[in-house]
PABA-552563 format. One record per residue (C-alpha): x, y, z; residue in three letters. Coordinates in Angstrom, 1 decimal, padded with zeros to 4 digits, m for minus. Each point is the difference from the previous one (the first is absolute). Example, Ala and Ser with C-alpha at 12.3 -4.5 7.8 and 13.67 -1.06 7.14 Angstrom:
BEGIN
DONU      X      Y      Z   r
DONU  012.3 m004.5  007.8 ALA
DONU  001.4  003.4 m000.7 SER
This chain:
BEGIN
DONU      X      Y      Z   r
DONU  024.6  010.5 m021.4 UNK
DONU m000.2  001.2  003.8 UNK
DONU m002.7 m001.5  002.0 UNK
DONU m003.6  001.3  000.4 UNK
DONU m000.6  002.6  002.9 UNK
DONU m003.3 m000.8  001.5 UNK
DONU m001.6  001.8  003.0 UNK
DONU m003.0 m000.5  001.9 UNK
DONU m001.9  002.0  002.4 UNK
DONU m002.2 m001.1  003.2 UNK
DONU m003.9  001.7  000.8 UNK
DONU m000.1  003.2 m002.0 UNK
DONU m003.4  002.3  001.0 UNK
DONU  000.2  003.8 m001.3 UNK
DONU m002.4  001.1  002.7 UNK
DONU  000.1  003.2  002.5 UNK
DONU  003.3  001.7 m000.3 UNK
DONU  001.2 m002.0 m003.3 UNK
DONU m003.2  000.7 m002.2 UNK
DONU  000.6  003.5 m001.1 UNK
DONU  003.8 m001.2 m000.2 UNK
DONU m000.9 m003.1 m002.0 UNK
DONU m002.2  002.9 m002.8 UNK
DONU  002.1  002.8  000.3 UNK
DONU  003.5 m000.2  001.4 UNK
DONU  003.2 m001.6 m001.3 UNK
DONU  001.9 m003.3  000.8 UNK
DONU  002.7  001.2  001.7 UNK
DONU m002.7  001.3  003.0 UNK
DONU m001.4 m003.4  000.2 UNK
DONU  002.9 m002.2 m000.4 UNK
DONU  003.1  002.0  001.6 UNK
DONU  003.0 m001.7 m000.1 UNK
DONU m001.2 m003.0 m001.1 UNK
DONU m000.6  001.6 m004.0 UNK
DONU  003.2 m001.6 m001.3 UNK
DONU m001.1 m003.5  001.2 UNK
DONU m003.5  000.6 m002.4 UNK
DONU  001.7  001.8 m003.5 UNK
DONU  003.0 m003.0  000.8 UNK
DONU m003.1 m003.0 m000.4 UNK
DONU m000.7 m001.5 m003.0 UNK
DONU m003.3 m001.0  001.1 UNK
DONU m001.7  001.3  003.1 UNK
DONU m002.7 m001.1  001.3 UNK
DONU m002.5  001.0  003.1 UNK
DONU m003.1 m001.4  001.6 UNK
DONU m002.7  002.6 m000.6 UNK
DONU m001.9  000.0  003.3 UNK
DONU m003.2  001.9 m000.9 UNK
DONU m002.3  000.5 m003.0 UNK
DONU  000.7  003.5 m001.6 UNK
DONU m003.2  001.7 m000.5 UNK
DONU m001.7  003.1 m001.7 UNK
DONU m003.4 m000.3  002.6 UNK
DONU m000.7 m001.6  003.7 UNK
DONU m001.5 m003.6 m000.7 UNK
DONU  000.7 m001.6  003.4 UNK
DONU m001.3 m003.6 m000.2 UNK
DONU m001.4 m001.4  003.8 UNK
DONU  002.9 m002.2  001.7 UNK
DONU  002.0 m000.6  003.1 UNK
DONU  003.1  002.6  000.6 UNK
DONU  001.2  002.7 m001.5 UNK
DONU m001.4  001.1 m003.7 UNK
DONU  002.9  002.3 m001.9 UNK
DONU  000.4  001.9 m003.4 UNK
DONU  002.5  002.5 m001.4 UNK
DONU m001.0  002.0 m003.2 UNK
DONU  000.6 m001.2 m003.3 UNK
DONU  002.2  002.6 m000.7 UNK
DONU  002.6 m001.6  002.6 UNK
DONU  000.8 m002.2 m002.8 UNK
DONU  002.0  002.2 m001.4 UNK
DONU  002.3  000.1  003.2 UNK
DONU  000.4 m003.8 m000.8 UNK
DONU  001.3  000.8 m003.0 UNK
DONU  002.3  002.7  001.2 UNK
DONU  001.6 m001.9  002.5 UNK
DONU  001.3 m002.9 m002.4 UNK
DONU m003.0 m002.2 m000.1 UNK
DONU m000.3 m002.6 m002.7 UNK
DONU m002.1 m002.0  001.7 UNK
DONU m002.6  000.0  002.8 UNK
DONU m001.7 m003.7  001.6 UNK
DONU m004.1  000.9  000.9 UNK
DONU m000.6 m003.5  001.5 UNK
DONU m000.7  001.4  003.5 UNK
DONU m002.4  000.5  002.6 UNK
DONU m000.9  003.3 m000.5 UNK
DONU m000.1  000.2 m004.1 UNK
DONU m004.2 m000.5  000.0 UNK
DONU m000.6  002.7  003.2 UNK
DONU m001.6  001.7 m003.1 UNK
DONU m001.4 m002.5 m001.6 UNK
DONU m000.3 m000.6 m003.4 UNK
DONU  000.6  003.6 m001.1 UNK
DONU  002.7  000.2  002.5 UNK
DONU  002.0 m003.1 m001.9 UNK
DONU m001.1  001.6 m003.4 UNK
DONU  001.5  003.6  000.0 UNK
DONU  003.4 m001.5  002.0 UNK
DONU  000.5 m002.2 m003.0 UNK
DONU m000.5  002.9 m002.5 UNK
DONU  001.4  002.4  002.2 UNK
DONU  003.6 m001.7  000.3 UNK
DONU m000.1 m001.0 m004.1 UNK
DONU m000.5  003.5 m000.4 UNK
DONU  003.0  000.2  001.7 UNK
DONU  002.2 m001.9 m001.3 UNK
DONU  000.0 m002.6  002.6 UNK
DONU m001.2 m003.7 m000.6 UNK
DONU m001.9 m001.9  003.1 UNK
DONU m000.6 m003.8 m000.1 UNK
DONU m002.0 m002.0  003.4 UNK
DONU m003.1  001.7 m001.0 UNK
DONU m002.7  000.3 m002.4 UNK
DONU m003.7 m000.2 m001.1 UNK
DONU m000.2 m003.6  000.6 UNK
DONU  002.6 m002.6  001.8 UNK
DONU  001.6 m001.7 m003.4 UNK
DONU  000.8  003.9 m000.4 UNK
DONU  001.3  000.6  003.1 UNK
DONU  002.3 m003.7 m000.3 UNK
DONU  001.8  001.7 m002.9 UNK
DONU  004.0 m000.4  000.5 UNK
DONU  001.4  003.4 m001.4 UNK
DONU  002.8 m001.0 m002.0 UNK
DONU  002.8  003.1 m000.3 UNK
DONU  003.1 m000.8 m002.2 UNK
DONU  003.0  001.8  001.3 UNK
DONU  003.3 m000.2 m001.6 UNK
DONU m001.4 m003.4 m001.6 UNK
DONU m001.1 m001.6  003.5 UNK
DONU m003.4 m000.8  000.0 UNK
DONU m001.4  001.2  003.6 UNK
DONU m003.6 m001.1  000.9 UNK
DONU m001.5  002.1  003.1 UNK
DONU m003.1 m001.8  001.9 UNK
DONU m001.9  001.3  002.3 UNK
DONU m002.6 m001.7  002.7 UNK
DONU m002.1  000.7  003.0 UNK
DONU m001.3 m001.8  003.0 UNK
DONU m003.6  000.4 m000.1 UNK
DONU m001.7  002.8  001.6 UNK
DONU m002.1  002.9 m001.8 UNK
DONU  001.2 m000.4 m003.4 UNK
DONU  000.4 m002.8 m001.7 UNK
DONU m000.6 m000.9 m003.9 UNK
DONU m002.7 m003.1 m000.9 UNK
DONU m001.0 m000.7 m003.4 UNK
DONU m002.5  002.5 m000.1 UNK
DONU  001.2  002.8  002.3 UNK
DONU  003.0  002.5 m000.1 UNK
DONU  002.4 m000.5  002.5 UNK
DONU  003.5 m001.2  001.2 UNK
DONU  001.6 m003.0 m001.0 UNK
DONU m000.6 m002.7  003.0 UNK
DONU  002.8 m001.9  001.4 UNK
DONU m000.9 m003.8 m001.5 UNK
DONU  002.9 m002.5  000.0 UNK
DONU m001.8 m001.6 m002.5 UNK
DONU m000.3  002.7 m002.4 UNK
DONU  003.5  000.6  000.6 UNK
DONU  001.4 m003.2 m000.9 UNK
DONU m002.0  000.1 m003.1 UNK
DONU  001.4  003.5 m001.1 UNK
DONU  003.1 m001.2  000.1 UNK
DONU m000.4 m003.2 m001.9 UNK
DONU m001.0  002.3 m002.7 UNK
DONU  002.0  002.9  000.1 UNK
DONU  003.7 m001.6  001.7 UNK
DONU  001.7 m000.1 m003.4 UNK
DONU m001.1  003.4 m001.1 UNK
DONU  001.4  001.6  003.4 UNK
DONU  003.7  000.6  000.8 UNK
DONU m000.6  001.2  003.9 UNK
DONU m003.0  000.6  001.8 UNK
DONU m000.9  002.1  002.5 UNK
DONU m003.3 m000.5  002.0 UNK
DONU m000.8  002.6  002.6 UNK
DONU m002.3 m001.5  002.6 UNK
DONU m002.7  001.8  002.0 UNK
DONU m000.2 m002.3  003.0 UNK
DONU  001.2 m000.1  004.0 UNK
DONU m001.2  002.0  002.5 UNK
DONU  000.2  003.3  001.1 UNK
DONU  002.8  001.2  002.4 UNK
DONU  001.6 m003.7  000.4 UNK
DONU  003.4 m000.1 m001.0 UNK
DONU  000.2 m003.8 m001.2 UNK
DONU m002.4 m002.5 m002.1 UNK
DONU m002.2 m002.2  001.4 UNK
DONU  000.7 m003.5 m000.9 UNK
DONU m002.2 m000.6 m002.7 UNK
DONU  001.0  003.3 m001.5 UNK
DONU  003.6 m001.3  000.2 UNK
DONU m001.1 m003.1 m001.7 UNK
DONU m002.1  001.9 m002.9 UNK
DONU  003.2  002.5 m000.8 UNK
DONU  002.2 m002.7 m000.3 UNK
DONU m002.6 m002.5 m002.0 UNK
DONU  000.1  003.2 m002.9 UNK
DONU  003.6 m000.3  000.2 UNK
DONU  000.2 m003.8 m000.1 UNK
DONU m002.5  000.4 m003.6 UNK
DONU  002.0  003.2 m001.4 UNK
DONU m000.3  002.9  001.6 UNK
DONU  003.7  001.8  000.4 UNK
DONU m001.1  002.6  002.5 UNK
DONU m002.8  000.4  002.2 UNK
DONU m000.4  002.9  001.8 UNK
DONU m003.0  000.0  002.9 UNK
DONU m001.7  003.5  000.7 UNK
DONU m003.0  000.8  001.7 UNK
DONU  001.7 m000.5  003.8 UNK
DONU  000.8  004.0 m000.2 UNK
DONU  003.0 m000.9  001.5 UNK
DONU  003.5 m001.3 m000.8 UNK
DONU  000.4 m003.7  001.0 UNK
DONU  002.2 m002.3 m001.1 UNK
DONU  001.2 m001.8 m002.6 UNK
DONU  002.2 m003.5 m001.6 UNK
DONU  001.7 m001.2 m002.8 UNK
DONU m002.0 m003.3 m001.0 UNK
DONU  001.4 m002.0 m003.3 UNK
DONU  002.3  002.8 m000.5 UNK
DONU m003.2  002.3 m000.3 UNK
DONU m001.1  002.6  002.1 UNK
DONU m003.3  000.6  002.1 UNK
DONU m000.5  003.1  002.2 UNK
DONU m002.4 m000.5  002.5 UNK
DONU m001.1  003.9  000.5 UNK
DONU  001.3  002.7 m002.4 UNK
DONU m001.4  002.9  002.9 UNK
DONU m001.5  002.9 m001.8 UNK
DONU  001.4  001.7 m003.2 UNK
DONU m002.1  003.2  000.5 UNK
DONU m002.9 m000.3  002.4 UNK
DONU m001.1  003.0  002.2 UNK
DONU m002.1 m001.5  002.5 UNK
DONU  000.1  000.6  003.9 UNK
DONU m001.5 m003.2  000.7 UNK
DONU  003.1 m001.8 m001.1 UNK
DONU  002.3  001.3  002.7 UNK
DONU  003.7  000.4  000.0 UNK
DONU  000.8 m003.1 m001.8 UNK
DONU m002.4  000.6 m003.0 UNK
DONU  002.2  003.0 m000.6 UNK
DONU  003.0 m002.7 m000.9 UNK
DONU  000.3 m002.0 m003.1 UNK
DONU  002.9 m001.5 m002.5 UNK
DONU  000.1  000.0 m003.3 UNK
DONU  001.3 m003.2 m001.5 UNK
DONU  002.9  000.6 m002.4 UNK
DONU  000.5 m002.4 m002.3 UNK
DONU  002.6 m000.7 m003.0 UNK
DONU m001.2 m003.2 m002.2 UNK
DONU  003.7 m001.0 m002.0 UNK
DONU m001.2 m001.7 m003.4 UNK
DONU  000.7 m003.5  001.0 UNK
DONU m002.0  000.5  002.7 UNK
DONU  001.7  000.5  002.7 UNK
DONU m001.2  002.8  002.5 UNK
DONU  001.1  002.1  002.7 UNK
DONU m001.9  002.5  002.5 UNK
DONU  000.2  002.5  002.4 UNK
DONU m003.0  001.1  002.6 UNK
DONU m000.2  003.9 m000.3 UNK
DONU m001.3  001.3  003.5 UNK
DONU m001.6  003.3  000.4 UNK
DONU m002.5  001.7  001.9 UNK
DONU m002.3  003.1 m001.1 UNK
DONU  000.2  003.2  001.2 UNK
DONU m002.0  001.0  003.5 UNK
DONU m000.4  003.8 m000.9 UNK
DONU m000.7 m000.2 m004.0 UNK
DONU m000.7 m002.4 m002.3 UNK
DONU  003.0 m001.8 m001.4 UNK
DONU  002.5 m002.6  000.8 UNK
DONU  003.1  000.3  001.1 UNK
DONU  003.0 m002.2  001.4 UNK
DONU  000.5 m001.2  003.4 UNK
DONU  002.6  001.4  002.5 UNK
DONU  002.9 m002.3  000.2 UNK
DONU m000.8 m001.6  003.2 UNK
DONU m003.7 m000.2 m000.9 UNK
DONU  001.0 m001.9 m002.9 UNK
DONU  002.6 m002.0  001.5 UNK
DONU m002.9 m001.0  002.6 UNK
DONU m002.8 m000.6 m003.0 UNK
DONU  002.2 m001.9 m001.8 UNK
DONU  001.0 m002.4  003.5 UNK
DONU m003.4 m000.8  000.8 UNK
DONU m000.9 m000.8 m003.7 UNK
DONU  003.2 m002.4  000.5 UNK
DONU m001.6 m001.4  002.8 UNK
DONU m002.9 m000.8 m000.9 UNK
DONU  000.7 m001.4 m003.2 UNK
DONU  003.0 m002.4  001.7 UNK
DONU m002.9 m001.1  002.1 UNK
DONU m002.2 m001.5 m002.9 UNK
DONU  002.8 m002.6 m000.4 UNK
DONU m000.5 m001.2  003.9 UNK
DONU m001.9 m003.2 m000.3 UNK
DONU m003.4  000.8  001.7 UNK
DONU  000.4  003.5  000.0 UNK
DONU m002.1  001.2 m002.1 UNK
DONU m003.0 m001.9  001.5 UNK
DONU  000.9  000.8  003.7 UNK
DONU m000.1  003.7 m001.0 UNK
DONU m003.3  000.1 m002.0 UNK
DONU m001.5 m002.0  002.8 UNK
DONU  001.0  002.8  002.3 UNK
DONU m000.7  002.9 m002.1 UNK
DONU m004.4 m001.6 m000.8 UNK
DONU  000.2 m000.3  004.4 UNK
DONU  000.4  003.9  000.0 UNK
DONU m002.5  000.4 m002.9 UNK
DONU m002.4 m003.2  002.3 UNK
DONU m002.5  002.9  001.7 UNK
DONU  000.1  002.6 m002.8 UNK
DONU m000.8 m002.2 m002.8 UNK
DONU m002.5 m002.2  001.9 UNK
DONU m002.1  003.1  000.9 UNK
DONU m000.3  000.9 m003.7 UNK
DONU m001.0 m004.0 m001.4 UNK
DONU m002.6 m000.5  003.4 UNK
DONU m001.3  003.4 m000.4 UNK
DONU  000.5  001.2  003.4 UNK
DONU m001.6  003.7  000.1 UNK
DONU  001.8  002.7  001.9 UNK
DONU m001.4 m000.9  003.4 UNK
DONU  001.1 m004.1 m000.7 UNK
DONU  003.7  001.0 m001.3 UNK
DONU  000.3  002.4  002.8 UNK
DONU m001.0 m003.3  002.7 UNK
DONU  002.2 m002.0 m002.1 UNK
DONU  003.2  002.1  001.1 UNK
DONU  001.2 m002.9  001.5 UNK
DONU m001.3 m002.8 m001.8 UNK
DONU m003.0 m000.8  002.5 UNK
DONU m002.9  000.1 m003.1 UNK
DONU  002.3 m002.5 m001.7 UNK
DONU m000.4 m002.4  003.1 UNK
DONU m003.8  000.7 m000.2 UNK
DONU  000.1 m002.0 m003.7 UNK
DONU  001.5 m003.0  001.6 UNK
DONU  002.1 m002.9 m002.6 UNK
DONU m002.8 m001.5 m001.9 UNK
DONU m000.6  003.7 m001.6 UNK
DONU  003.3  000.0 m001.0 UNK
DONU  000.3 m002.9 m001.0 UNK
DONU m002.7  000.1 m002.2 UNK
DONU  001.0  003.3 m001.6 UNK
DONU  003.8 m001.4 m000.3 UNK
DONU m001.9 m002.9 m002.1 UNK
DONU m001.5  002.5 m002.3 UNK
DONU  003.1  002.1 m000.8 UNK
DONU  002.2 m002.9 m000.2 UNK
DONU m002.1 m001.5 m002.6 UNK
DONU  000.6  000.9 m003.8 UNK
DONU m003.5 m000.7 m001.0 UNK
DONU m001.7  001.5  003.0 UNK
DONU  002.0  003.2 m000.4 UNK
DONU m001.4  000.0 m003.4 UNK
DONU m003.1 m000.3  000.8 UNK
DONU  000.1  002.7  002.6 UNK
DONU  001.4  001.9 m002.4 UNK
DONU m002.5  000.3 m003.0 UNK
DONU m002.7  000.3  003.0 UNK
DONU  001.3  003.0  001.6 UNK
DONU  000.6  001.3 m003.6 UNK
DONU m003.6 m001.0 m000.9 UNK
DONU m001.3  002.3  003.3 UNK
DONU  001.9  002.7 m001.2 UNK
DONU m001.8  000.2 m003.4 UNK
């Protein structure tokens, strides 16, 4: 028996250019060269980055709301699709309805979803494929933002260690591999932060065989950890959106053959979509040659004790004044005084202080938490 071809893809969005391509036209327009790494996969697998919908729903929240038509579940299909994960930040931008039609849209299809559903034991569900007698469970979880699943509401599945560790207790002797695709990071830095680090390789440690991070809209870096592998950043798989820049118009597949004793091997498949139509296509040689040094470099830099922690200190300095603005509530006239940091030294340490004690604070975060929920109602 030859080993089991699976292929996943990063943040996939048929918006602008890619809708009426994602309805109407045919997978070799949307995938280019890159078709014959799809019809080769045994399973492939992509995470679904907005709800497909038949009417505008858009649900109040912070950032961007998006939606294709349902019919761009048909694309899915098309290009190679078995599978698409919905346990993302954007799945509920339509509420309810939003979730609902995406779920019968893509079974209409042909394509299965799992990190999503009308309540969060739904959503938990491990889809189980059996492929060439290896038994391949796909999860899917979210930080939280917009969309998460409770008992009572729709949603995304949350990232809960807890949960996870209890899935697995059930479920390890019915699974062969398991893939987990994470929605988690943040967007436009090319490394994990150190507890995201620590979470990745915590599913690993309890059974998970490959994680692969999204949501950073840019490739990152990755490591092999107990002979498993975590990507920290897949980039986009199909994402038109200006907003992204240069680098959310790169992205890798990860190729992977599972033997049937286990053993795996990969290859990351960099490419980068198309500037004048929608579509991907390959990188030049040298472009490549340079994509695939710095993703070198970056991962070899996760092994440098400290590393990791140095640079994610440096990358929150450049985010200090930004970010600040937004939790303190600044106003345009404050965040244009606080260019250079001078409202900041109007707050003084004991604000901080206090507001470090707050969000340090499991329980007070908590608390915060159903409040600002409770104001919202």
């Amino acid at each position: 028996m030859t080993g089991v071809r699976l292929l996943i893809g990063g943040d996939l969005c048929p918006v602008n250019r890619y809708e009426a391509l994602f309805q109407h036209g045919g997978p070799e327009e949307i995938l280019g060269p890159f078709l014959a790494h799809a019809q080769a996969a045994d399973l492939f697998v992509a995470n679904l980055e907005c709800p497909l919908i038949d009417q505008s729903s858009p649900i109040l929240k912070t950032g961007p709301v998006l939606g294709a038509a349902s019919g761009c579940a048909f694309g899915l299909k098309a290009i190679g699709l078995h599978a698409v994960g919905l346990s993302n930040n954007h799945i509920m931008d339509h509420g309810v309805q939003g979730l609902a039609t995406t779920l019968q849209a893509c079974a209409g299809a042909g394509v299965q979803s799992f990190g999503a559903g009308p309540d969060v034991t739904a959503a938990r569900r491990i889809l189980v494929q059996e492929v060439k007698g290896l038994r391949i469970g796909l999860l899917a979880m979210a930080e939280r933002e917009w969309s998460i699943a409770t008992p009572a509401q729709p949603g995304a599945n949350p990232l809960d260690l807890i949960e996870f560790v209890r899935q697995m207790k059930e479920h390890r002797r019915n699974l062969d591999f398991l893939v987990v695709l994470l929605h988690a990071g943040s967007e436009g830095y090319e490394l994990p932060s150190p507890r995201l680090r620590k979470v990745c390789q915590f599913l690993v440690e309890e059974g998970a065989n490959v994680v692969a991070c999204q949501h950073s809209h840019c490739v990152g870096s990755y490591e092999t950890y107990l002979q498993q592998l975590i990507v920290y950043g897949q980039g986009n798989f199909i994402f038109d959106y200006a907003s992204h820049g240069s680098k959310g118009r790169e992205g890798i597949f990860i190729n992977l053959e599972i033997q049937p004793d286990g053993r795996t091997a990969f290859d990351l498949v960099p490419f980068t979509q198309e500037t004048a139509r929608a579509g991907l296509a390959a990188m030049a040689p040298d472009q490549e040659a340079q994509f695939r040094a710095g993703l070198e470099r970056r991962s070899l830099a996760l092994a440098e004790a400290g590393q990791v922690e140095a640079a994610w200190e440096a990358y929150c300095r450049t985010r200090k004044l930004s970010l600040l603005d937004e939790v303190l509530d600044h106003g345009r006239v404050m965040r244009r005084l606080n260019r250079n940091g001078a409202v900041l030294g109007w707050r003084g340490r004991p604000y901080f202080k206090n507001l470090l004690s707050i969000v340090q604070n499991e329980g007070m975060v908590e608390t915060l938490d159903t409040l600002l929920r409770d104001l919202l109602k």
